[in-house]
N, C-alpha and C positions, 0 to 999 in steps of 0.2 A: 504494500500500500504506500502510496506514492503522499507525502505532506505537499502542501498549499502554502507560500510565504509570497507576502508582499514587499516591495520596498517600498520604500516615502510615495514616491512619486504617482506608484500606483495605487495608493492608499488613499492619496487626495481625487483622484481620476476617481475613483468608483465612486466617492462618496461626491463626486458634485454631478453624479449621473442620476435621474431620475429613477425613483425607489424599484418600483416594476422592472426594467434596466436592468440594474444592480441586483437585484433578485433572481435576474434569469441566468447572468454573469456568474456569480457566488452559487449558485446550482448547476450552471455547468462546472463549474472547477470539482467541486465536491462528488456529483453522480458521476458524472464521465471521464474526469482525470484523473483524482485522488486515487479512486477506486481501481482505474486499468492496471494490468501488468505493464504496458505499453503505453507509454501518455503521446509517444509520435504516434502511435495509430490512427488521432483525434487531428494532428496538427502538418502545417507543412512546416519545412525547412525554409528561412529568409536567404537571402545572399547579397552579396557586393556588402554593404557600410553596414550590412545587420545580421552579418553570415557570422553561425554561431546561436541565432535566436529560432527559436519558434514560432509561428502565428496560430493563433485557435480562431475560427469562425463563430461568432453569436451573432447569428440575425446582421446587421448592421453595422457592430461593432467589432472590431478586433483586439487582441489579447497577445502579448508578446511576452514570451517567456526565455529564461532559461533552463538548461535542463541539468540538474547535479548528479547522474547516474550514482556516484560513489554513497551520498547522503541520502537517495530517494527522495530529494527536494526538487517541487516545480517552482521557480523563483521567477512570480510576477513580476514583469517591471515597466510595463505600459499598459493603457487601456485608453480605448477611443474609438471615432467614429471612422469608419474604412478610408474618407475621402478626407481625413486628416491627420491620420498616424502614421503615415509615413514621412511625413515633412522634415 
């Protein structure tokens, strides 16, 4: 079982997203990632200036992680809206 951590940054992200949003965010991390054997099953790989990260899909928004194989840590560190998180 895979742990869930945020850093600062995503910590503020989620909470200035609309409660419903953030609800469906925090239930995906929890049922579908936490829980896999495989948290890449869920996500693709970034590349060029973010190679290294993963992206998760929610609806509209996107979730960028790292992944700590050795810890079994998915370590949030972005969240936003698809036509603004890559900037």
């Amino acid at each position: 079982m895979w742990t869930i951590e945020f850093d600062e940054r995503a910590q503020r992200e989620l909470a200035k997203l609309d409660r419903p949003i953030a609800k469906r965010i925090w239930r995906f991390l929890e049922d579908r990632i936490a829980s896999s054997d495989d948290p890449r099953a869920f996500g693709k790989p970034l590349q060029h200036n973010l190679a290294g990260k993963w992206r998760y899909r929610v609806g509209d928004y996107r979730i960028l992680c790292n992944i700590e194989d050795d810890n079994l840590i998915v370590l949030v560190v972005e969240i936003g809206h698809r036509s603004s998180i890559y900037d």
